[in-house]
PDB file with one MODEL, atoms N, CA, C and O in Angstrom:
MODEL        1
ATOM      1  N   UNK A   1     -37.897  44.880  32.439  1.00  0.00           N
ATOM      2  CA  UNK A   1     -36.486  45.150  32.435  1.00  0.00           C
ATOM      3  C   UNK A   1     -35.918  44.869  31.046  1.00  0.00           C
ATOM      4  O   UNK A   1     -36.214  43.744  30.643  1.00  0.00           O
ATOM      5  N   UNK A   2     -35.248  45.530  30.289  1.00  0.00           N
ATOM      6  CA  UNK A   2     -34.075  45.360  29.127  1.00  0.00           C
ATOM      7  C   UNK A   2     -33.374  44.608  29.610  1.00  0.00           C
ATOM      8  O   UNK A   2     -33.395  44.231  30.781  1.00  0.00           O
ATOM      9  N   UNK A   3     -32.429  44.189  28.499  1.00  0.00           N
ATOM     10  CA  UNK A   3     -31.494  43.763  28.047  1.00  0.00           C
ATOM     11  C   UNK A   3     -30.537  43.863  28.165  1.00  0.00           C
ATOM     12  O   UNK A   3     -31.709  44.135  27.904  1.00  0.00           O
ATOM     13  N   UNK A   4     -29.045  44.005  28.351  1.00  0.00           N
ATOM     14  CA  UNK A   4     -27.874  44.478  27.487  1.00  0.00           C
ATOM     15  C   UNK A   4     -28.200  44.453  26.330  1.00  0.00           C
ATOM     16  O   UNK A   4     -29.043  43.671  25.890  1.00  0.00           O
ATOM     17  N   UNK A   5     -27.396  45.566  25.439  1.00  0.00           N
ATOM     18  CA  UNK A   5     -27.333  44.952  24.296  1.00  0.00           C
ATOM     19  C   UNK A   5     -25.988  44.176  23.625  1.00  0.00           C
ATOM     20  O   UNK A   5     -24.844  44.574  23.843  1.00  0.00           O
ATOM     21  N   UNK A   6     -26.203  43.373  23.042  1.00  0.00           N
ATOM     22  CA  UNK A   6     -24.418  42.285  22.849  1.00  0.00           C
ATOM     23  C   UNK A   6     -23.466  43.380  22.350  1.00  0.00           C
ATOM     24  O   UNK A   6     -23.725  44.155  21.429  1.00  0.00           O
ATOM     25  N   UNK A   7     -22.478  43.355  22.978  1.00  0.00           N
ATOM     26  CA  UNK A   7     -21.531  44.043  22.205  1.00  0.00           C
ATOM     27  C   UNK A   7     -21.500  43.797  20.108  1.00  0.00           C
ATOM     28  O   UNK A   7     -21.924  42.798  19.528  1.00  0.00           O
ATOM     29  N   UNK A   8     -21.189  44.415  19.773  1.00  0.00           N
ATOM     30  CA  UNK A   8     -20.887  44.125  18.028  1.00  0.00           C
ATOM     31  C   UNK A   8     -19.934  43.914  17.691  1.00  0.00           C
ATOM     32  O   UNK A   8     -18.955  44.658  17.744  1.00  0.00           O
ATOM     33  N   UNK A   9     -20.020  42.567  17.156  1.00  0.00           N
ATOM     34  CA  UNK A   9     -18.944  41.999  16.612  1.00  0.00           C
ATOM     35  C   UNK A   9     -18.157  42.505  15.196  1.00  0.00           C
ATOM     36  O   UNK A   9     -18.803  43.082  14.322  1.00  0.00           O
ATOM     37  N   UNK A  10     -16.800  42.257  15.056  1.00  0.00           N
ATOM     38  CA  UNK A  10     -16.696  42.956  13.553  1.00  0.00           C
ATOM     39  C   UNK A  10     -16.691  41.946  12.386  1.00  0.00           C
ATOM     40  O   UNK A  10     -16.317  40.774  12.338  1.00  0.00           O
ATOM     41  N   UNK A  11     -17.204  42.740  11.492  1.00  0.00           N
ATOM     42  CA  UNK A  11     -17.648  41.820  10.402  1.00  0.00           C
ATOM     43  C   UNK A  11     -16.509  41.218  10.136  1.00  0.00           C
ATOM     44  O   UNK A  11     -15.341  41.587  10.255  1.00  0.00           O
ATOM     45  N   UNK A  12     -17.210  39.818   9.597  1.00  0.00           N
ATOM     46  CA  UNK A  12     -16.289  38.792   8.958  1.00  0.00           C
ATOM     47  C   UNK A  12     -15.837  39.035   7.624  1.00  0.00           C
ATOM     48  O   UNK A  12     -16.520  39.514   6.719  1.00  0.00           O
ATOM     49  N   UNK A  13     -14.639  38.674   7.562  1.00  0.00           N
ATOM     50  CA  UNK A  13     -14.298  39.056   5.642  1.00  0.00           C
ATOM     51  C   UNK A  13     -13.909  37.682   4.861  1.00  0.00           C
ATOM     52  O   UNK A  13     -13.051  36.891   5.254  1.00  0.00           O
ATOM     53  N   UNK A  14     -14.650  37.551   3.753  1.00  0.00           N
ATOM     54  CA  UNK A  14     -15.220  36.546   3.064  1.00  0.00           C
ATOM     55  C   UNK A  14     -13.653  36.055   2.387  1.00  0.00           C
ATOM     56  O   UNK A  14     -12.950  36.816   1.723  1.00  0.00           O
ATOM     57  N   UNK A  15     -13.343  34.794   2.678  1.00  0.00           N
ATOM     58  CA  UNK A  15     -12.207  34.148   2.186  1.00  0.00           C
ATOM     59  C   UNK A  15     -12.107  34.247   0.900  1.00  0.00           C
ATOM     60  O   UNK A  15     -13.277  34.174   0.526  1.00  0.00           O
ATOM     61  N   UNK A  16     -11.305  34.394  -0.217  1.00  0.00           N
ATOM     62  CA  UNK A  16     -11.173  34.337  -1.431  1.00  0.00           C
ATOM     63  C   UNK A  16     -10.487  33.208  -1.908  1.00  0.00           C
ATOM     64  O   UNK A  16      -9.578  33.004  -1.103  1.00  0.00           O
ATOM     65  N   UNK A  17     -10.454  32.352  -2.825  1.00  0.00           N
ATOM     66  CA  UNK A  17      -9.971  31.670  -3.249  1.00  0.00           C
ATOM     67  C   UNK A  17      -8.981  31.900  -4.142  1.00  0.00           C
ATOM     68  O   UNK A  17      -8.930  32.966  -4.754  1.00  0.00           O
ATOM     69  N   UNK A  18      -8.030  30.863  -4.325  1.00  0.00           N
ATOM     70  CA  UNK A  18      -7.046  31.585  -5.037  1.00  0.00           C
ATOM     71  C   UNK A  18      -7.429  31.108  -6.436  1.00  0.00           C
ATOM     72  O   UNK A  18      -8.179  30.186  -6.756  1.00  0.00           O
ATOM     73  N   UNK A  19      -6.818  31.855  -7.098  1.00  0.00           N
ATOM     74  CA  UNK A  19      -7.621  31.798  -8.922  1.00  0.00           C
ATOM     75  C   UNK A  19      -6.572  30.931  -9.625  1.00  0.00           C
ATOM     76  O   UNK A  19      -5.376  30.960  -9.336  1.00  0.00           O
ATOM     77  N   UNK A  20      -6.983  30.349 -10.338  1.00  0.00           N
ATOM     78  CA  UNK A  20      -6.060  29.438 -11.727  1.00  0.00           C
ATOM     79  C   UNK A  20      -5.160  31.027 -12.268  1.00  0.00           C
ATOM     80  O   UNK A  20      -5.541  32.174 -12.503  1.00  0.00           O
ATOM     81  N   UNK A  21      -3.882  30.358 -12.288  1.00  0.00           N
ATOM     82  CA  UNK A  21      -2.985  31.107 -12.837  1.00  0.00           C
ATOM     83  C   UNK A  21      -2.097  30.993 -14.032  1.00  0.00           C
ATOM     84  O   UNK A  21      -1.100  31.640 -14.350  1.00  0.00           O
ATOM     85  N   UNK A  22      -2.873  29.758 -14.753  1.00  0.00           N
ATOM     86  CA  UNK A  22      -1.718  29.075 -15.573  1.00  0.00           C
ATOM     87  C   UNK A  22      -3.223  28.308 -16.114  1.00  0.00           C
ATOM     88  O   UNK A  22      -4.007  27.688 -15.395  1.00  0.00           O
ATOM     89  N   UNK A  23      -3.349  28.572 -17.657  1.00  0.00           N
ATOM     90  CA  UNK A  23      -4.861  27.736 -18.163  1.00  0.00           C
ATOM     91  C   UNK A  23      -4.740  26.836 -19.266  1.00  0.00           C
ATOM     92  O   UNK A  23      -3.523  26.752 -19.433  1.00  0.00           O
ATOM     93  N   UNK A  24      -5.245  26.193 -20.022  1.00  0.00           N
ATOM     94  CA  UNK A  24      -4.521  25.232 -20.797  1.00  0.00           C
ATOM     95  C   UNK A  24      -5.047  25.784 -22.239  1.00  0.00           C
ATOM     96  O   UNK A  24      -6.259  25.583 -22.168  1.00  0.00           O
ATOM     97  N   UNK A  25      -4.820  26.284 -23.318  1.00  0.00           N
ATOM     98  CA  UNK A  25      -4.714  26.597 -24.486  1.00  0.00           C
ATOM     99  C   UNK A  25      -5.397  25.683 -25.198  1.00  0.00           C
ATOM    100  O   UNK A  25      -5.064  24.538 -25.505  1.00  0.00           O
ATOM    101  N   UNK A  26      -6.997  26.658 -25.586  1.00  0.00           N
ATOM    102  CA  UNK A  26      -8.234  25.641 -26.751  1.00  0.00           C
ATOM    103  C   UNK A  26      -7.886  25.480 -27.792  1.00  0.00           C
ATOM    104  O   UNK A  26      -8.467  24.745 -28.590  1.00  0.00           O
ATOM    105  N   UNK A  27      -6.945  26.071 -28.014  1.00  0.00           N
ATOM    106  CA  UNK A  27      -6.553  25.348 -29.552  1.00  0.00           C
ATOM    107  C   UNK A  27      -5.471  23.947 -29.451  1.00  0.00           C
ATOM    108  O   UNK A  27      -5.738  22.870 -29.984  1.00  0.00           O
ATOM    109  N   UNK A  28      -4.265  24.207 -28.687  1.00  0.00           N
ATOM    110  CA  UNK A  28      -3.412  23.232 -28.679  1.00  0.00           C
ATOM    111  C   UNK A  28      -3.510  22.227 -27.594  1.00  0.00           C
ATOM    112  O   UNK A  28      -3.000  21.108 -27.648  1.00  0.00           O
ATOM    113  N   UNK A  29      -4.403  22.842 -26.310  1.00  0.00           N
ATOM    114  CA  UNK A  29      -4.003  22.213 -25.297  1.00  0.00           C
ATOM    115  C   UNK A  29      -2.640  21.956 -24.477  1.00  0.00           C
ATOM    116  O   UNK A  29      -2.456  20.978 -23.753  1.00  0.00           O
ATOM    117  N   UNK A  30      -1.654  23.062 -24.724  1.00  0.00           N
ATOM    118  CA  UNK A  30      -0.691  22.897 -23.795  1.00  0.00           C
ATOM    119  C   UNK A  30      -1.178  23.909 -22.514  1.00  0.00           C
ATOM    120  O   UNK A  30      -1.873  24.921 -22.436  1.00  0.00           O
ATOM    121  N   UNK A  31      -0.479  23.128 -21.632  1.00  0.00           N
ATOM    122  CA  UNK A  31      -1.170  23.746 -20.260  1.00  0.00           C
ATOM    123  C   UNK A  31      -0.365  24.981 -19.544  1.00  0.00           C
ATOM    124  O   UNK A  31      -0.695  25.651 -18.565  1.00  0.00           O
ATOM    125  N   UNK A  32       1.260  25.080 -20.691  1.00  0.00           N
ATOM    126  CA  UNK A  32       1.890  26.371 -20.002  1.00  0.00           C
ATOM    127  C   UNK A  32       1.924  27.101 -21.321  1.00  0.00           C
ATOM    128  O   UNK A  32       3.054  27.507 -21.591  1.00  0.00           O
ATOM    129  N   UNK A  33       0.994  27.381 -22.223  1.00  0.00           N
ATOM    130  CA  UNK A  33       0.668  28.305 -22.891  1.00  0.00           C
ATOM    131  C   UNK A  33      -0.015  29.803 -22.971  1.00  0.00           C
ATOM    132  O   UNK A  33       0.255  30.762 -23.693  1.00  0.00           O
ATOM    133  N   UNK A  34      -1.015  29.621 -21.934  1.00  0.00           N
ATOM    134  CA  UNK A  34      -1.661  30.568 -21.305  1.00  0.00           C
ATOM    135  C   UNK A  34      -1.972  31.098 -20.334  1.00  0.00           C
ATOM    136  O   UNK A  34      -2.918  30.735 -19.636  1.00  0.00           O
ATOM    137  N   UNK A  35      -1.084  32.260 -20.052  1.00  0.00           N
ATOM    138  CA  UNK A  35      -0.480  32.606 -18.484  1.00  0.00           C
ATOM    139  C   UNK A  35      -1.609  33.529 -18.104  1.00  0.00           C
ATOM    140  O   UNK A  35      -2.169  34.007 -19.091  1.00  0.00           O
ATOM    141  N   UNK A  36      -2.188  33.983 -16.715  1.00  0.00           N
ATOM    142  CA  UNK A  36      -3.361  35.495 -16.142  1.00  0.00           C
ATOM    143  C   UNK A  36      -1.939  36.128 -14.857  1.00  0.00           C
ATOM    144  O   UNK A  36      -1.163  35.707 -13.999  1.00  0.00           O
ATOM    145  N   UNK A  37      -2.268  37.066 -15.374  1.00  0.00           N
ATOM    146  CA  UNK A  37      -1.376  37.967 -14.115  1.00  0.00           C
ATOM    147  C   UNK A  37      -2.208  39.543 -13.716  1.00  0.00           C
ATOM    148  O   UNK A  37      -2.213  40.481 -14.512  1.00  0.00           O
ATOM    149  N   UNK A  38      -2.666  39.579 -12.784  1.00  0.00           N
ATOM    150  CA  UNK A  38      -3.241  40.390 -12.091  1.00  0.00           C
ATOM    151  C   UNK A  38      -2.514  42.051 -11.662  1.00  0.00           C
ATOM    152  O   UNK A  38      -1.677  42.221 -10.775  1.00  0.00           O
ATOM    153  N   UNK A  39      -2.895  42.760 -12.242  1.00  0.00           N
ATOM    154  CA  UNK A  39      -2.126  44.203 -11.605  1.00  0.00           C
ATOM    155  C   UNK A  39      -2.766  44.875 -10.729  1.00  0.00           C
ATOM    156  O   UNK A  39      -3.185  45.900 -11.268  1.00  0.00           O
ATOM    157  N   UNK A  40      -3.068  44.819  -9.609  1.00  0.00           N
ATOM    158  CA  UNK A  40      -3.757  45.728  -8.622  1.00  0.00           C
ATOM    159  C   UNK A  40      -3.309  46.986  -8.237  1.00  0.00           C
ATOM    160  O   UNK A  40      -3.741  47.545  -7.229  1.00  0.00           O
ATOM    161  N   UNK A  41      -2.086  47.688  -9.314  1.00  0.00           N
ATOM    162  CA  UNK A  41      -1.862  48.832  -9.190  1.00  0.00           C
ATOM    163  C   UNK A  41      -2.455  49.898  -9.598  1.00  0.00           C
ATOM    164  O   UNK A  41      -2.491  50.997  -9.045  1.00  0.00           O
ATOM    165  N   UNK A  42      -3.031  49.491 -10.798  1.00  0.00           N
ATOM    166  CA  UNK A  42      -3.972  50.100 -11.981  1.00  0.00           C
ATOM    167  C   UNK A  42      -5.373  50.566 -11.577  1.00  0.00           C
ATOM    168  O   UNK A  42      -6.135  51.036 -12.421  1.00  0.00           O
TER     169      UNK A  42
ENDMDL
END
């Protein structure tokens, strides 16, 4: 005799972390010197 087979589950989607948005500047070291801003329109 078979089985069922398991129903299929839907894939899991992999958490992202959120990214540094604000980095601290190798030359001076101030930490609101060097801003990242992301365009996902492009």
């Amino acid at each position: 005799r078979g089985k069922r087979k398991a129903a299929a589950k839907p894939p899991t989607r992999k958490r992202m972390d959120k990214l540094d948005m604000v980095f601290s500047c190798p030359f001076c070291n101030d930490r609101s010197s060097v801003e990242c801003r992301i365009d996902m329109e492009t």
